[in-house]
TIKOLKE-228019 format. One record per residue (C-alpha): residue in three letters; x, y, z; residue number from 1. Coordinates in pm, whole numbers. Each point is the difference from the previous one (the first is absolute). Layout:
N
GUPA  residuo       x       y       z  num
GUPA      ala       X       Y       Z  NUM
...
# end
This chain:
303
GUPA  residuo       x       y       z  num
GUPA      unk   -1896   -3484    4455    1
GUPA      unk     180     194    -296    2
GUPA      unk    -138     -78    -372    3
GUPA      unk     153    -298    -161    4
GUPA      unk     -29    -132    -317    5
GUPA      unk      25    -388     -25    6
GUPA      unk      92    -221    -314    7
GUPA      unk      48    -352     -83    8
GUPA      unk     226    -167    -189    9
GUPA      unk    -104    -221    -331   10
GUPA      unk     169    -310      69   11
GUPA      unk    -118    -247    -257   12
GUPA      unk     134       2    -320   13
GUPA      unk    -266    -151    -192   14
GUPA      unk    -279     186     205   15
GUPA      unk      88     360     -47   16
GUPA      unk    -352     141    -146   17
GUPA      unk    -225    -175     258   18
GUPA      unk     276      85     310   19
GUPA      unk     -32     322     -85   20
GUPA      unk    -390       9      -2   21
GUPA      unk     -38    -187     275   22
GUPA      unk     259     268     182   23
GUPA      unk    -210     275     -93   24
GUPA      unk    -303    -158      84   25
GUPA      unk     158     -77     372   26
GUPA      unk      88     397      14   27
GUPA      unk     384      -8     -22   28
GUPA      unk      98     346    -140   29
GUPA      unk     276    -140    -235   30
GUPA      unk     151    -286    -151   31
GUPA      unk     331     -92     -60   32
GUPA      unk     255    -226    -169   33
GUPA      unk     359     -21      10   34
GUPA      unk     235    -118    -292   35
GUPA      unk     324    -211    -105   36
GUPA      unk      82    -147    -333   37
GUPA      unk     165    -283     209   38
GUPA      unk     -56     -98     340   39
GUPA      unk     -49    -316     228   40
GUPA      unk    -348     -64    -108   41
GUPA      unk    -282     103    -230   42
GUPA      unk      -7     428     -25   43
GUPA      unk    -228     238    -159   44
GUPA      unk     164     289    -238   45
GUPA      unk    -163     252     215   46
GUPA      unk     -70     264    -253   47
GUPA      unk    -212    -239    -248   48
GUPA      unk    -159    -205     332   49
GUPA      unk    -142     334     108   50
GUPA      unk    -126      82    -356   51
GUPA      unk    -214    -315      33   52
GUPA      unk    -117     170     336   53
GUPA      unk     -99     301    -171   54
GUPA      unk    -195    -147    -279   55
GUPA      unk    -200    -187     273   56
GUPA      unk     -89     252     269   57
GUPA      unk    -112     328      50   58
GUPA      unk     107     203     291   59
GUPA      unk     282    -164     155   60
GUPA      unk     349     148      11   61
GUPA      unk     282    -210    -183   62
GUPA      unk     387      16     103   63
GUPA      unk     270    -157     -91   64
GUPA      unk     150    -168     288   65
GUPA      unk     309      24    -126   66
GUPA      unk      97      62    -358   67
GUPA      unk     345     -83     -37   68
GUPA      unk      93     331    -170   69
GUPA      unk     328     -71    -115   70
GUPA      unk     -85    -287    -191   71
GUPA      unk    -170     254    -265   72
GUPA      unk     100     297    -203   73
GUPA      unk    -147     274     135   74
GUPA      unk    -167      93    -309   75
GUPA      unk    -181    -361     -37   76
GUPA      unk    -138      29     405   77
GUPA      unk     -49     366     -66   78
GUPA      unk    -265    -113    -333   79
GUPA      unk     -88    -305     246   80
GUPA      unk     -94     178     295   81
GUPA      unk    -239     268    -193   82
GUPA      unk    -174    -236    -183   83
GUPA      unk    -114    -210     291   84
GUPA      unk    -115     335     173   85
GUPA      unk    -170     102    -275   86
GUPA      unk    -197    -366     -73   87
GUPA      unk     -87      23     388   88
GUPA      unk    -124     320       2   89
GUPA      unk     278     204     191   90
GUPA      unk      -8    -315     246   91
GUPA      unk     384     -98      67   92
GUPA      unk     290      62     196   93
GUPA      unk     327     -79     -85   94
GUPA      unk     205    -265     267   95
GUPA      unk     377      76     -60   96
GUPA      unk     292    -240     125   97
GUPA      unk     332     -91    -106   98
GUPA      unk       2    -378      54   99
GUPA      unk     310    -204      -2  100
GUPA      unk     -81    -284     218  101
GUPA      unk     -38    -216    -315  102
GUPA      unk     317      84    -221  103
GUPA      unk     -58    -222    -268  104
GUPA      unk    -287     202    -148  105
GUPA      unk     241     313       2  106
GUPA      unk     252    -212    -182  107
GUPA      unk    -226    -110    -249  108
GUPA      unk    -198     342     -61  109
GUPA      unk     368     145     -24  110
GUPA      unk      23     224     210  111
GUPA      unk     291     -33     283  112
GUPA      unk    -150       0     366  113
GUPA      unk     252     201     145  114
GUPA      unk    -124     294    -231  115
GUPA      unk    -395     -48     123  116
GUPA      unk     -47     302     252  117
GUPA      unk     183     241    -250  118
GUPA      unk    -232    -144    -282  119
GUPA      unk    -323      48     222  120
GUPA      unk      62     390      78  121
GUPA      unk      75      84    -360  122
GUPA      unk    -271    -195    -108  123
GUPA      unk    -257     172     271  124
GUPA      unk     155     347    -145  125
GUPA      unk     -64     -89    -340  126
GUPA      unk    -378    -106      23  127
GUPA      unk     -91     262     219  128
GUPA      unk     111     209    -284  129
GUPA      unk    -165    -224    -281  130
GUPA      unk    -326      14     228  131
GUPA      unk     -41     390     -14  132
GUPA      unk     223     203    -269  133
GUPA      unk      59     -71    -392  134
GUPA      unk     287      -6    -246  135
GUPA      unk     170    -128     267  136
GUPA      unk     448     -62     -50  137
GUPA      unk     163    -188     269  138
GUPA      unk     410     -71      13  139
GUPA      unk     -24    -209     274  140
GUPA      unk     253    -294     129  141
GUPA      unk    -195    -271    -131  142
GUPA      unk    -255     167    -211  143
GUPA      unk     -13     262    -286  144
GUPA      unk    -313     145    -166  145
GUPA      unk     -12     227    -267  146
GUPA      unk    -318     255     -16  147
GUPA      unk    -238    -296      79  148
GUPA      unk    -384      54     103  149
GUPA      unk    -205    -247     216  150
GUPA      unk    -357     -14    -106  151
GUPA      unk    -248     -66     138  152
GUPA      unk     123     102     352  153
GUPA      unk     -99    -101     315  154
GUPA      unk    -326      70      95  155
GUPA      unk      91     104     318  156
GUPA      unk     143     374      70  157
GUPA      unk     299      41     -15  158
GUPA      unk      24    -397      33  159
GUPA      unk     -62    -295     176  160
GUPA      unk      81     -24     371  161
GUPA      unk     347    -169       3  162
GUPA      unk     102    -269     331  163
GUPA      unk     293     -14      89  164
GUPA      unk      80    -368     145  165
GUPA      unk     309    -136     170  166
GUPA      unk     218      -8     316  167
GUPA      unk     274     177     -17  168
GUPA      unk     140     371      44  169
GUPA      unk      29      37    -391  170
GUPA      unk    -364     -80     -32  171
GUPA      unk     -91     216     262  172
GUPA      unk     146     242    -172  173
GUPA      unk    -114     -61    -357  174
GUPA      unk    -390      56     166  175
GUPA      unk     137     336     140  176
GUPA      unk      51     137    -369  177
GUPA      unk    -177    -219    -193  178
GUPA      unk    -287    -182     217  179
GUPA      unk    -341     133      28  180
GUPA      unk     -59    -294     267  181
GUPA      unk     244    -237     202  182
GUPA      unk    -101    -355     -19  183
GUPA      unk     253    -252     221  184
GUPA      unk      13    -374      51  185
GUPA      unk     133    -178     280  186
GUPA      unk       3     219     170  187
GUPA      unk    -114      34     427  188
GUPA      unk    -181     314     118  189
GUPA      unk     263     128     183  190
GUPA      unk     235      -6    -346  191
GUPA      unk    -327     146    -191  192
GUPA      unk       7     268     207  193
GUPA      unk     387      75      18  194
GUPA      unk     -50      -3    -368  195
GUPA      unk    -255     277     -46  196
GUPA      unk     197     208     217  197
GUPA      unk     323     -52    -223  198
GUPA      unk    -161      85    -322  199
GUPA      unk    -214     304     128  200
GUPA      unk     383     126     120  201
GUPA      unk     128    -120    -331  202
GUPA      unk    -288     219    -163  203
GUPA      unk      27     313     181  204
GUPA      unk     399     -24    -103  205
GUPA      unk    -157       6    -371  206
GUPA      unk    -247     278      59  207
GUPA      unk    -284    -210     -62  208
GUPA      unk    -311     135     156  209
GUPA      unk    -264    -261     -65  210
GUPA      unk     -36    -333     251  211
GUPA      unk      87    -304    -126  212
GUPA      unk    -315    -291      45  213
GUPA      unk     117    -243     288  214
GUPA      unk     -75    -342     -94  215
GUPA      unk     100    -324      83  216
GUPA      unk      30    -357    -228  217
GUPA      unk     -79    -300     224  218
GUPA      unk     -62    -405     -29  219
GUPA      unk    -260    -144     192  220
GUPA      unk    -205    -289     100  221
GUPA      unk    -307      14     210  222
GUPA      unk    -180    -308     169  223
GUPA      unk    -200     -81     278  224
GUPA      unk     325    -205     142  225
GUPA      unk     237     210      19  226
GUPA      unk     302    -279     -27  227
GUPA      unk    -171     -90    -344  228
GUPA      unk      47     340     -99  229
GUPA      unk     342      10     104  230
GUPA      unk      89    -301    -158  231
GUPA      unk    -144      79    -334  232
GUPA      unk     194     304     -11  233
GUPA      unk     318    -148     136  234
GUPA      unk      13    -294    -288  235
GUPA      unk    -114     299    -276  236
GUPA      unk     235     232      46  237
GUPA      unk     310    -271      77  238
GUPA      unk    -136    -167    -345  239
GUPA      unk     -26     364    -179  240
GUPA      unk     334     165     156  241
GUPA      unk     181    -335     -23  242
GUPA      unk     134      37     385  243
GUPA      unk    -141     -94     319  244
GUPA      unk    -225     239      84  245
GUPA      unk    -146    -146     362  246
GUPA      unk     128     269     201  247
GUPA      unk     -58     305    -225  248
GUPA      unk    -405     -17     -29  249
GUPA      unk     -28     109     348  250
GUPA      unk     198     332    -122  251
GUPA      unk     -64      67    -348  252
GUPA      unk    -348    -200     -56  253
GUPA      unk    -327       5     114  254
GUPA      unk    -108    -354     123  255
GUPA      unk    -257    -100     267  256
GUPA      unk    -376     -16      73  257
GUPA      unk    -223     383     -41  258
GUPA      unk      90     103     289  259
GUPA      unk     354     -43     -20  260
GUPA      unk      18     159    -324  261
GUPA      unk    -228     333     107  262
GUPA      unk     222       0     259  263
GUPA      unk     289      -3    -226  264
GUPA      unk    -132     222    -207  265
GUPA      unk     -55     284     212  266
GUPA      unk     356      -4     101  267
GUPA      unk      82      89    -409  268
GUPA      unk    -241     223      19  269
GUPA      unk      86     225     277  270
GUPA      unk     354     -25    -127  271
GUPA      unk    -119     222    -293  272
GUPA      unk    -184    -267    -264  273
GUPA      unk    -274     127    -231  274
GUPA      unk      -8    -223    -267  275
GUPA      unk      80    -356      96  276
GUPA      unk      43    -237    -312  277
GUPA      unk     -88    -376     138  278
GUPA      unk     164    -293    -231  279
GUPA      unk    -152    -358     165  280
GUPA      unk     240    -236      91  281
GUPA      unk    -149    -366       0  282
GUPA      unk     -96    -294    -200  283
GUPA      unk    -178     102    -338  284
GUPA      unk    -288    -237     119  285
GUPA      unk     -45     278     327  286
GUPA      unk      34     325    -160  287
GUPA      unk    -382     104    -121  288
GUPA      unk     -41    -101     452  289
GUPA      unk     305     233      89  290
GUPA      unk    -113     269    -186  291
GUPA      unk    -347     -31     100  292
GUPA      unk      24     -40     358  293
GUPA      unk     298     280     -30  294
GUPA      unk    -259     242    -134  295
GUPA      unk    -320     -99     213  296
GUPA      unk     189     -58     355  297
GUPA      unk     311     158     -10  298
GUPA      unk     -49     374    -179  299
GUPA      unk    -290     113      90  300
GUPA      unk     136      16     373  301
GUPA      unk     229     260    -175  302
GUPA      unk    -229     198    -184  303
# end
């Protein structure tokens, strides 16, 4: 079986310090938090969420599952994204996506949602640069800096790893130049690994000569009865998508008792998976169970 890395998703909003203790205590090797200003129910900012994290653990990674890059001048997630390296001791990695799902938070952080991907790669371009050079001048479409220096930088070298989320053929393509990892959501093995093979051609076609991380973003629920489990994830993700979603889990979502979901599992995993980011996808009264039984029946069949 090929090294994995596993990490769990910090669900609660109002639990963020003791989820994330009691995920490193369990052995996940990251967790994660995704973002909206607006949404259909109660959502972390990921970036400050994961700064709680930080402050309250020691060794375990911390990405952003996705920051919603074009929401934010690139100088602002730039300063953002080095300070909450440096307070975690060279401990995150960035989770990039374009969003769009929910357009009223576009609207009112004015900025138009048609313009979104453009933002994102001249945003990537722009920290990168931020991250590692000084007196830095950018006429860009959106943004213009003037001999500006970012201190203190990263303290990663050159930065911290960027993920590239999505589904389409443009984000495939931002991971080729920009991604240091790929990190997908509903998504089915078979797609997963149709992916990887698009952006290593997409790479080559850039000259890039270092591999891009496979990974994988996934919701889950885990119980002993495996119709609970599907039915917990069913009325989640209908609730949190706001559409029915009771013939997707089977596809995109990871629903059924351990066995089901090793089984499951493997198949990501010998379509290419190394780092596998698990979000649960249940009643708040059942996630400290899912993610227990997840990490004591389920994953260490796959270490």
């Amino acid at each position: 079986m090929a090294q994995v890395e596993f990490g769990i998703g910090l669900r609660r909003v109002d639990a963020i310090a003791a989820s994330a203790r009691e995920a490193e205590r369990l052995g996940y090797q990251f967790v994660s938090t995704g973002e909206h200003v607006f949404f259909y129910g109660p959502v972390n900012n990921g970036l400050i969420a994961l700064a709680a994290a930080a402050g309250a653990t020691s060794s375990i990674k911390l990405i952003s599952a996705i920051t919603l890059v074009p929401l934010y001048p690139p100088p602002l997630l730039a300063k953002m994204v080095a300070t909450l390296d440096v307070i975690s001791n060279g401990r995150f990695h960035l989770g990039v996506g374009v969003g769009g799902e929910f357009a009223k938070e576009f609207d009112a952080c004015g900025v138009p949602v048609r313009e979104r991907g453009a933002r994102t790669n001249e945003s990537l371009a722009i920290m990168k640069r931020l991250w590692t050079e000084d007196d830095v001048s950018v006429e860009g479409r959106f943004t213009r800096l003037s001999g500006v220096t970012l201190a203190p930088k990263p303290m990663q070298r050159p930065h911290p790893p960027v993920w590239i989320s999505g589904r389409s053929e443009a984000a495939m393509r931002r991971c080729a130049r920009h991604g240091n990892g790929w990190l997908p959501y509903m998504y089915t093995p078979e797609r997963l690994s149709d992916s990887l093979d698009a952006i290593a051609r997409f790479a080559d076609a850039a000259g890039r000569d270092d591999a891009v991380i496979p990974g994988l973003h996934i919701f889950f629920a885990v119980h002993e009865d495996r119709e609970t489990a599907i039915e917990m994830t069913t009325q989640r993700l209908s609730l949190q998508y706001n559409q029915d979603f009771s013939r997707l889990v089977g596809r995109y979502a990871l629903a059924g008792n351990p066995d089901d979901c090793i089984a499951r599992l493997r198949e990501y995993i010998d379509a290419g998976a190394r780092t596998i980011m698990l979000n649960s996808a249940c009643p708040s009264d059942y996630i400290v169970d899912n993610e227990r039984l997840l990490a004591e029946s389920v994953l260490p069949a796959l270490s």
